[in-house]
C-alpha positions as CSV (number, residue, x, y, z in Angstrom):
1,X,5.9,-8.6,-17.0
2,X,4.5,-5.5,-18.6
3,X,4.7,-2.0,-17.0
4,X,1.8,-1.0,-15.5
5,X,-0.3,1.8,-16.7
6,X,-2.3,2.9,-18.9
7,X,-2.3,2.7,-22.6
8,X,-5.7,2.5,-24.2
9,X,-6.8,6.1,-24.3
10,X,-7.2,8.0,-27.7
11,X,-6.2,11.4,-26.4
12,X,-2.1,11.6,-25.6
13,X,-2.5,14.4,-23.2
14,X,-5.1,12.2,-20.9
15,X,-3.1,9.3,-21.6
16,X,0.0,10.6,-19.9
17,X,-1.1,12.5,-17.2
18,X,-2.7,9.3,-16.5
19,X,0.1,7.6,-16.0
20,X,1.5,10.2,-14.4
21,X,-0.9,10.3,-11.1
22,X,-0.3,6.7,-11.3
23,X,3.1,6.8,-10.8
24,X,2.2,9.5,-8.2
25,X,-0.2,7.6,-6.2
26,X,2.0,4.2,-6.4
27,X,5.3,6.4,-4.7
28,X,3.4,8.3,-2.4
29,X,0.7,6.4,-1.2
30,X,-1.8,9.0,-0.2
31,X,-5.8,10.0,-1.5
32,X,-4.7,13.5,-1.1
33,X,-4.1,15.3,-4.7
34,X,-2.8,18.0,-2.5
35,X,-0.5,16.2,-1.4
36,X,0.9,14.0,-4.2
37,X,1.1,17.3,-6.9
38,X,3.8,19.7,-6.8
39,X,2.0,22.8,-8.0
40,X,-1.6,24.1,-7.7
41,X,-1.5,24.1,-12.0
42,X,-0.3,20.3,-11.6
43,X,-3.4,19.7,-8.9
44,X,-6.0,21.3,-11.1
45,X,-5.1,19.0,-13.9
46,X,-5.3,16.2,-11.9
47,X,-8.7,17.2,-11.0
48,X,-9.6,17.7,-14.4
49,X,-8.3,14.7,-15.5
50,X,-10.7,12.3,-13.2
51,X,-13.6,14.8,-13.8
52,X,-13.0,14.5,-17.8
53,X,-15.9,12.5,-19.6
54,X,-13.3,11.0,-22.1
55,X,-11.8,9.1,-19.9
56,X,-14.0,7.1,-18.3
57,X,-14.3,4.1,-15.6
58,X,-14.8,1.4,-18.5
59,X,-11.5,3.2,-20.1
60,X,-9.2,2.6,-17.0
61,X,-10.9,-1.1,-16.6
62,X,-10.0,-2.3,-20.0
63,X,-6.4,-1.0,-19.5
64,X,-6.2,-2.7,-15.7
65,X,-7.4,-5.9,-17.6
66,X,-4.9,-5.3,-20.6
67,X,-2.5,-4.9,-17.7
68,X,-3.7,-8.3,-16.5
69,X,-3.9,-10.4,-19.6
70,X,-0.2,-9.8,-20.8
71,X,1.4,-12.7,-18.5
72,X,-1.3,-15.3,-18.5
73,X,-0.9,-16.9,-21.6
74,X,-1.0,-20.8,-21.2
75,X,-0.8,-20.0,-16.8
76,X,-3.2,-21.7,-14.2
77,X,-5.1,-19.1,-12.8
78,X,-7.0,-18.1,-9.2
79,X,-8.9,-15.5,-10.4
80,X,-10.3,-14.4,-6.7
81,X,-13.5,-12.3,-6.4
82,X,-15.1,-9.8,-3.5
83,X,-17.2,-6.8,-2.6
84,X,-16.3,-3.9,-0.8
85,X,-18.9,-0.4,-0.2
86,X,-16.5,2.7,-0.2
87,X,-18.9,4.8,2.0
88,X,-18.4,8.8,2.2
89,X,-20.9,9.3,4.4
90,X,-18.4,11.5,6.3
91,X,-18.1,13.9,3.2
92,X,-22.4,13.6,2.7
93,X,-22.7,17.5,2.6
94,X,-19.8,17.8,0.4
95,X,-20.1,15.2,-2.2
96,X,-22.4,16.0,-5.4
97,X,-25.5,13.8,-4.9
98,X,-26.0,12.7,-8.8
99,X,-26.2,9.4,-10.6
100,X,-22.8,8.1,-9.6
101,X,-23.7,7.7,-5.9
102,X,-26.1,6.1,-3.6
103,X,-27.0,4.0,-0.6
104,X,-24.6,1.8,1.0
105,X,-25.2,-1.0,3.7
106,X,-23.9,1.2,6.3
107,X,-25.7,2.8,9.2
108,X,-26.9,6.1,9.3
109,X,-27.7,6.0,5.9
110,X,-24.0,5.4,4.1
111,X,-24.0,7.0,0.8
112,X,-21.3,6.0,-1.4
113,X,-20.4,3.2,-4.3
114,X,-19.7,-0.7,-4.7
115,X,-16.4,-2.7,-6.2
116,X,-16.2,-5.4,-7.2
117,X,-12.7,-7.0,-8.2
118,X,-11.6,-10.2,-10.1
119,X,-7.8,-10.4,-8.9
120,X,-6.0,-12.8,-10.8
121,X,-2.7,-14.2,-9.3
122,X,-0.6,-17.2,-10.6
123,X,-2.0,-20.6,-8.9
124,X,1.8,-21.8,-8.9
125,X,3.8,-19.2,-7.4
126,X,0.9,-16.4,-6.2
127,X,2.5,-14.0,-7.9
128,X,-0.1,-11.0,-9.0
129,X,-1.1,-10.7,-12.6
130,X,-3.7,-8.0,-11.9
131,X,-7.4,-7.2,-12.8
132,X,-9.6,-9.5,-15.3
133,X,-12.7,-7.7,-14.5
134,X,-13.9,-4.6,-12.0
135,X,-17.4,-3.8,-11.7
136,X,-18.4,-0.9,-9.8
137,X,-22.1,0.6,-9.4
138,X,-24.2,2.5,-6.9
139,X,-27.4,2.0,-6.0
140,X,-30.4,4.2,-6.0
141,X,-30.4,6.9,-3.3
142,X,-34.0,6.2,-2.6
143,X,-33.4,2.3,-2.8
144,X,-36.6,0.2,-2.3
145,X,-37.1,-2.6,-0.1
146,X,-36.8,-6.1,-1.1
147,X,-40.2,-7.1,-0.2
148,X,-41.1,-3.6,-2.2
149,X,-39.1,-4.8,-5.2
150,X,-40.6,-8.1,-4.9
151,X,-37.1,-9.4,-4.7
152,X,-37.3,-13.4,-5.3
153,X,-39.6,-13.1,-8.2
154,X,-36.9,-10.7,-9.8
155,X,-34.5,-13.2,-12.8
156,X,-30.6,-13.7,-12.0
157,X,-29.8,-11.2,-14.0
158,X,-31.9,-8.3,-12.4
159,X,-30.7,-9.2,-8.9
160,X,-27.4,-7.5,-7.9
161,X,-26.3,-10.9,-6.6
162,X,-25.5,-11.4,-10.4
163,X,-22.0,-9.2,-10.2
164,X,-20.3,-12.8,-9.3
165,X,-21.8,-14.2,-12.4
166,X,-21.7,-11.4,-15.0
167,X,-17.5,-11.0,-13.3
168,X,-17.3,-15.0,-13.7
169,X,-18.4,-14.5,-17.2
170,X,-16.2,-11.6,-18.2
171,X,-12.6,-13.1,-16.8
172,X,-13.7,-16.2,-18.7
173,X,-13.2,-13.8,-21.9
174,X,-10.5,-12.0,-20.8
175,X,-8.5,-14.8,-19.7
176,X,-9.0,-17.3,-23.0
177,X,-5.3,-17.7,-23.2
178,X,-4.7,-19.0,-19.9
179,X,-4.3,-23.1,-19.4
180,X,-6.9,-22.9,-16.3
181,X,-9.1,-20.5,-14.3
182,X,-10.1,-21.4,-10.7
183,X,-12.8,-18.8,-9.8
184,X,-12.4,-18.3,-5.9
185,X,-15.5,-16.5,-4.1
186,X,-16.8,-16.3,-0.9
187,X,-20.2,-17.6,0.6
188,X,-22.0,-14.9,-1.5
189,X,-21.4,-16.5,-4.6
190,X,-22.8,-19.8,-3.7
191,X,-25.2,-19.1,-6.1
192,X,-26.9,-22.6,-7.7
193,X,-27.5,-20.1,-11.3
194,X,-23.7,-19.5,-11.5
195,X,-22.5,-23.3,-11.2
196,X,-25.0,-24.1,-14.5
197,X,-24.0,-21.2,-16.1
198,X,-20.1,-20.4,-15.5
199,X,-18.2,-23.8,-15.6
200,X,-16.2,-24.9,-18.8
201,X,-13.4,-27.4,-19.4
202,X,-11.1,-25.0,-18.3
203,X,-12.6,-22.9,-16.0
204,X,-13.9,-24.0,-12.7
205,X,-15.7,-22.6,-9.5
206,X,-14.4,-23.2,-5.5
207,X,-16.8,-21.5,-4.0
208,X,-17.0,-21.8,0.4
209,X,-20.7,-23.6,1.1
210,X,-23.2,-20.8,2.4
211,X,-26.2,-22.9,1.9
212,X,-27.1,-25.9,4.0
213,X,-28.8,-27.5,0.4
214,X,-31.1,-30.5,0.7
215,X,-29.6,-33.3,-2.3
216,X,-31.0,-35.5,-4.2
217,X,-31.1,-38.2,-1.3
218,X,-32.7,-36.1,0.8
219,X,-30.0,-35.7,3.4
220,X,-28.9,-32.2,4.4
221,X,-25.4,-31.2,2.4
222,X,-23.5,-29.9,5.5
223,X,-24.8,-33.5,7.4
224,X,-23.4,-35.4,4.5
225,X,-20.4,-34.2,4.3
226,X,-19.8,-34.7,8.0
227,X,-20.8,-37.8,7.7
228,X,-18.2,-38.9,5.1
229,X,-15.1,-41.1,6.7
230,X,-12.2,-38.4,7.1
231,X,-9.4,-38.8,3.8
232,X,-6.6,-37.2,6.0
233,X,-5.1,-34.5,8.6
234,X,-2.8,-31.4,7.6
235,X,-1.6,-28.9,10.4
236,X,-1.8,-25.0,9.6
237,X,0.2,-21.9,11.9
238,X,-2.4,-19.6,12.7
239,X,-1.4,-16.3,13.7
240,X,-2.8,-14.4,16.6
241,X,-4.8,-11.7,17.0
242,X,-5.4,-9.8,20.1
243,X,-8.0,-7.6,18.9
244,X,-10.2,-10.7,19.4
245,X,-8.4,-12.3,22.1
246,X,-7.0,-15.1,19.8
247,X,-3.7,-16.5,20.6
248,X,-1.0,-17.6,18.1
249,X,-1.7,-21.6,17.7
250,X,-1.0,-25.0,15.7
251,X,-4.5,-26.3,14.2
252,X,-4.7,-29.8,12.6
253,X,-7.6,-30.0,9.9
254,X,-9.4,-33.1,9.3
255,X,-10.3,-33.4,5.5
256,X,-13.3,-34.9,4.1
257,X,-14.6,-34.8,0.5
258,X,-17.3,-36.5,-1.7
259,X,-19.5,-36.0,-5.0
260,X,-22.6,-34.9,-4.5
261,X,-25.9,-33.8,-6.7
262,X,-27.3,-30.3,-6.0
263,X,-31.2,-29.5,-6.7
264,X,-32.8,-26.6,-8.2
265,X,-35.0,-25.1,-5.8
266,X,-38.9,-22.8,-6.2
267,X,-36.3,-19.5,-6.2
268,X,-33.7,-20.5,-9.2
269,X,-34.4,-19.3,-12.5
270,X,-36.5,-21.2,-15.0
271,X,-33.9,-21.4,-17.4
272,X,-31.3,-23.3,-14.4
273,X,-30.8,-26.9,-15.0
274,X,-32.7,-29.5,-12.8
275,X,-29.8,-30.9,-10.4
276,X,-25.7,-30.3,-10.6
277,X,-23.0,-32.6,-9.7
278,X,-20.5,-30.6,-7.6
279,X,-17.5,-31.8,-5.1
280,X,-17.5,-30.8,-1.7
281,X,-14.5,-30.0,0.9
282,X,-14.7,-29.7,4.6
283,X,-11.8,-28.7,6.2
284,X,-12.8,-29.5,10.0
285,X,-10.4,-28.4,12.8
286,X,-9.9,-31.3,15.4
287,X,-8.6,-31.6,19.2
288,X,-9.0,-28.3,20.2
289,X,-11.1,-26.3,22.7
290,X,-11.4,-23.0,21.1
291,X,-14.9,-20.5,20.7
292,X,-15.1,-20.9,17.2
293,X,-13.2,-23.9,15.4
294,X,-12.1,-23.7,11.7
295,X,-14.9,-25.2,9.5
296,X,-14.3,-24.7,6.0
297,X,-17.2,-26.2,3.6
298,X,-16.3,-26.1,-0.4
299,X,-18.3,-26.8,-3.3
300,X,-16.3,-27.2,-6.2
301,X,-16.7,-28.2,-9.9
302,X,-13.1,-29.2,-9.1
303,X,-12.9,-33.1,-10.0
304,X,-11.6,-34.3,-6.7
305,X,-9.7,-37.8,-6.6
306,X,-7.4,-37.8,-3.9
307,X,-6.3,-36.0,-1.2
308,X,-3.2,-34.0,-2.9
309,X,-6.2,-32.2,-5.3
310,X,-8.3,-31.5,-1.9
311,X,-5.6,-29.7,0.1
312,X,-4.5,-28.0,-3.5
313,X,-8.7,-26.7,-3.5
314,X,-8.2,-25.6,0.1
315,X,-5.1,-23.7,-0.4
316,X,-6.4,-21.9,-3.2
317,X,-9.3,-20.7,-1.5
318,X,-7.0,-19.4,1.7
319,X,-5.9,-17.0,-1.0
320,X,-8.7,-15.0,-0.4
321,X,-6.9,-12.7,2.2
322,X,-5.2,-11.5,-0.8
323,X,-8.3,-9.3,-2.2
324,X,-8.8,-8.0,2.0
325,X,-5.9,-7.4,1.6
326,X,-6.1,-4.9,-1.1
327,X,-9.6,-3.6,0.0
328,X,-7.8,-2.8,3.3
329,X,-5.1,-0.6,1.5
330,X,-7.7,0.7,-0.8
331,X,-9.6,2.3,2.7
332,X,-8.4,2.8,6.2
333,X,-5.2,1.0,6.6
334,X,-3.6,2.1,3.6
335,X,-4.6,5.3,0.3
336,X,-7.7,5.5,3.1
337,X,-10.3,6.8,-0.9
338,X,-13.1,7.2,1.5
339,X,-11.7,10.3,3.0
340,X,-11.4,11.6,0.2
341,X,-11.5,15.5,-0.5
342,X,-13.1,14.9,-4.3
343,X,-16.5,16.8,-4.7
344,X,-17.8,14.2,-7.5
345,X,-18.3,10.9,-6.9
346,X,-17.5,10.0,-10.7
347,X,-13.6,11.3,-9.5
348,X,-13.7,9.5,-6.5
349,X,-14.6,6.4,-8.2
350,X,-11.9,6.8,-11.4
351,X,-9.4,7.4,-8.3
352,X,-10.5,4.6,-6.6
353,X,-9.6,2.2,-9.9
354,X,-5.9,3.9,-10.5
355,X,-5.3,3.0,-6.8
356,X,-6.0,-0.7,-7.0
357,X,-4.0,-0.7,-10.3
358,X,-1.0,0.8,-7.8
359,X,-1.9,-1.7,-5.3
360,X,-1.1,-4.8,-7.4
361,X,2.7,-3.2,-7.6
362,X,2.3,-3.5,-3.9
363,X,1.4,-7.2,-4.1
364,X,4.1,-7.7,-6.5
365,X,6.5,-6.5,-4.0
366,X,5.4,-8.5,-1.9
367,X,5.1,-11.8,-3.4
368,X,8.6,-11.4,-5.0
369,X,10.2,-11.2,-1.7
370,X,8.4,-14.1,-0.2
371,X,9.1,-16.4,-3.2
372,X,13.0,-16.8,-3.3
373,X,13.1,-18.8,-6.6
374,X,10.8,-16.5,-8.7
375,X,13.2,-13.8,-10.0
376,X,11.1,-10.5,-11.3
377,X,12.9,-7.6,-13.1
378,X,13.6,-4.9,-10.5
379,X,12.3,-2.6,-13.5
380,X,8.4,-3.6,-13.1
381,X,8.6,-1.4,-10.2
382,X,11.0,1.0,-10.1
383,X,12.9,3.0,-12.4
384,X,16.8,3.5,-12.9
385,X,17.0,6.7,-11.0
386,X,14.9,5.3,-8.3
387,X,17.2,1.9,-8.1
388,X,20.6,4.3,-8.4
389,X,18.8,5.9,-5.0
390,X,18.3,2.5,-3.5
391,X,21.7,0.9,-4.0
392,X,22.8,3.9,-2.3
393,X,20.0,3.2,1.0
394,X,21.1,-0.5,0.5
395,X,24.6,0.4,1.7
396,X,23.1,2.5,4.4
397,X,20.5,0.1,5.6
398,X,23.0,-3.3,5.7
399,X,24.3,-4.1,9.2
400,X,27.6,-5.4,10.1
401,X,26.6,-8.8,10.3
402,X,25.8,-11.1,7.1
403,X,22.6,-11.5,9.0
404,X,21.6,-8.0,8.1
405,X,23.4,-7.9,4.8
406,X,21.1,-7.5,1.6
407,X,21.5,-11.1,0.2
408,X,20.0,-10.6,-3.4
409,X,21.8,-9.7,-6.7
410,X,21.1,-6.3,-8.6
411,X,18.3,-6.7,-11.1
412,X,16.2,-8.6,-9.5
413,X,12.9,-7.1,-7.4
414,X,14.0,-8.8,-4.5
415,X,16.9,-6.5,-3.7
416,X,14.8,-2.9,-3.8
417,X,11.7,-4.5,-1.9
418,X,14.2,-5.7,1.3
419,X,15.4,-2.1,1.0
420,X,11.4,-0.8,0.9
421,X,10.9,-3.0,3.5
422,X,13.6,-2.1,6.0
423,X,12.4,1.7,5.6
424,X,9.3,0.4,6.6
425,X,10.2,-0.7,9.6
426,X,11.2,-4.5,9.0
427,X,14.2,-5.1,10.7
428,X,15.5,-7.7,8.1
429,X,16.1,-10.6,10.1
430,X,15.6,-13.7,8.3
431,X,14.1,-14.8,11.9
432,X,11.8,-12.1,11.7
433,X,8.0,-12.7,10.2
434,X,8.6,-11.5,6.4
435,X,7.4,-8.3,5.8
436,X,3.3,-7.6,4.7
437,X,1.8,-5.3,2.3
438,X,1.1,-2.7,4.9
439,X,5.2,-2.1,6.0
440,X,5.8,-2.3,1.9
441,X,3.1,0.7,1.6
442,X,5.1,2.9,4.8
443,X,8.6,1.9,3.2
444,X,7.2,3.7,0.0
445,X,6.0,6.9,1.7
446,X,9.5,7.3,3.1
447,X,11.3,6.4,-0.2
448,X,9.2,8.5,-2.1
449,X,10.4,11.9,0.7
450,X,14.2,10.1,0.5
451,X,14.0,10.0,-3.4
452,X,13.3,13.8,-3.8
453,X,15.8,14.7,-1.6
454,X,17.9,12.8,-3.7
455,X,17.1,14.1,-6.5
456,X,17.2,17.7,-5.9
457,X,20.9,16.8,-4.8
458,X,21.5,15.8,-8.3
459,X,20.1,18.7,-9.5
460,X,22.2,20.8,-7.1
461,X,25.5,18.7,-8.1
462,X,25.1,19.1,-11.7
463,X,24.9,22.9,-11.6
């Protein structure tokens, strides 16, 4: 798997201190320049590096995508697509109000900027490819109304609802080497433009159901489908969360699925074809007496023949945590961009991209411990001082027991990430829930202050 960072920039000096707050941000795990530079000379050019015209957003996108493409030859694909607002409303007096900043759907008038991410993972074994496609925009910071902008009358392509499409459309290009590409979006890109427009032989759409669309028999689709004599059960763990007051449970599903005909309606655009033929999934949850019941509805250009295919669809699309995931580490929970101390929005945003690009090393840790036959070169994440260092926390970190003994061979990713994970706080039980992204993102932080250390002892030795 290729090393990620960048290497599409004409000018050598941008180019490596690119890569160079990269690595920074990836083994720190902070927003803070402050705090991931060394020097105030070191800060300032890391400042000037994400102010710098010549480097631009589109420049770091087509190296995340270059990043992406290099393992995907020939692979079937989940290329999984969101939107998140990074609001700085918190920093409004500080933060240059120009062109690169704007309204957000916050209250008290957010200002800030939107993403929105094409993750690509592989459909086999999840593990994370990268970025096919990131588009990020603002809006206006005196944004009109819909009723002022005469919204419905506006074409597809004037209507920011077009991001899924125009993202749809890009990974389609970037990813012509890969065997298959299942697009996965939420109810926001049930979108009756995108299913003409984005399909292929090799590239499909499952897509969760957001509109309750009237078919060609007249029935309601939602009533249809419910309708439809149940195919089969499956059971699913569901964790518990007591934020909500939801308790740790067993759910069994009850599976439906059927062809059906979708109609353009008054508000599609001219150009969209008359009627589609999509497949739809419900995933119902049965025998329980819970507040809100799983009910998963997805359409699909998926051909769906049996059973095996429609749990296969429905797996796929639980995937989505994955991009939550990394909006969650992108904000609060994890590098925590919108608190930001950047005065220009255009660095915030260029920040904001190198981050995710660090994140996806994150998700490769990740997925490379929780898939014990996929072996991944230790080297895609760390280098050979930094593995010298955690041999050495390996032997530290291993209990007496073979329980809490490091069961992995040297070289493969596996090894380092159990030690990453331990000095996050897992306590490497095989008992224990495997570790998640979050204890992977504190185990770096404290490698990162354990690797200096170690390195300054080197220095010290060899004097």
């Amino acid at each position: 798997m290729r090393e990620r960072q960048l290497s599409d920039i004409k000018d050598q000096r941008l180019l490596k201190r690119g890569n160079i707050i990269l690595d920074k941000l990836f083994k720190n795990s902070v927003h803070s320049i402050r705090q991931i530079t060394q020097s105030d000379s070191e800060a300032k050019s890391f400042y000037r590096f994400l102010q710098n015209d010549n480097v631009s957003e589109s420049d770091i996108i087509r190296n995340m995508r270059a990043n992406c493409v290099s393992s995907c030859s020939n692979k079937v694909l989940l290329c999984i697509q969101d939107t998140t607002e990074v609001n700085l409303y918190n920093h409004k007096n500080r933060v240059k109000k120009d062109h690169y900043i704007g309204t957000t759907n916050a209250v008290k008038g957010g200002i800030g900027f939107l993403l929105h991410p094409s993750f690509v993972l592989d459909a086999q074994t999840l593990v994370p490819y990268g970025f096919s496609d990131v588009r990020i925009w603002n809006r206006p910071l005196e944004k009109l109304t819909k009723k002022q902008r005469d919204y419905n009358k506006l074409p597809i392509e004037e209507k920011e609802s077009y991001k899924w499409i125009e993202s749809s459309q890009n990974s389609k290009k970037v990813l012509s080497q890969a065997k298959e590409i299942i697009i996965i979006q939420d109810r926001e890109g049930d979108i009756y433009e995108q299913f003409g427009i984005v399909p292929d032989q090799k590239t499909h759409l499952l897509v969760r159901a957001r509109a309750n669309r009237t078919l060609s028999n007249k029935t309601k689709l939602f009533d249809y489908i419910a309708n439809q004599p149940p195919r089969g059960t499956y059971c699913i763990e569901l964790e518990g969360d007591k934020r909500r007051n939801i308790k740790k449970r067993e759910a069994i599903l009850e599976v439906r699925y059927s062809g059906v005909t979708i109609n353009k309606n008054d508000l599609s655009s001219k150009t969209a074809p008359q009627n589609i033929t999509l497949n739809i999934i419900e995933a119902k949850e049965i025998n329980t007496d819970v507040e809100n019941p799983i009910c998963w509805r997805l359409l699909t250009t998926i051909n769906i023949e049996n059973l095996e295919t429609a749990l296969n669809c429905i797996s796929w699309y639980t995937c989505r945590w994955v991009i939550e995931e990394i909006f969650r580490i992108l904000k609060k929970e994890g590098f925590n961009i919108e608190a930001s101390e950047l005065t220009y929005a255009k660095s915030i945003r260029k920040l904001s991209l190198l981050m995710m690009e660090t994140i996806v090393k994150l998700f490769l840790m990740q997925i490379a411990y929780n898939c014990p036959e996929e072996e991944i070169e230790s080297s895609s994440c760390f280098s050979e001082d930094e593995i010298k260092c955690l041999e050495y926390q390996i032997i530290a970190l291993e209990g007496k027991t073979e329980r809490l003994k490091n069961p992995y061979l040297s070289k493969d990713l596996k090894r380092y990430v159990w030690a990453i994970a331990r000095l996050g706080g897992w306590k490497g039980y095989a008992s224990e829930r495997k570790p998640g992204i979050t204890t992977f993102w504190i185990g770096m932080q404290k490698f990162t202050s354990i690797m200096q250390g170690w390195q300054l002892f080197q220095d010290v030795s060899r004097r």
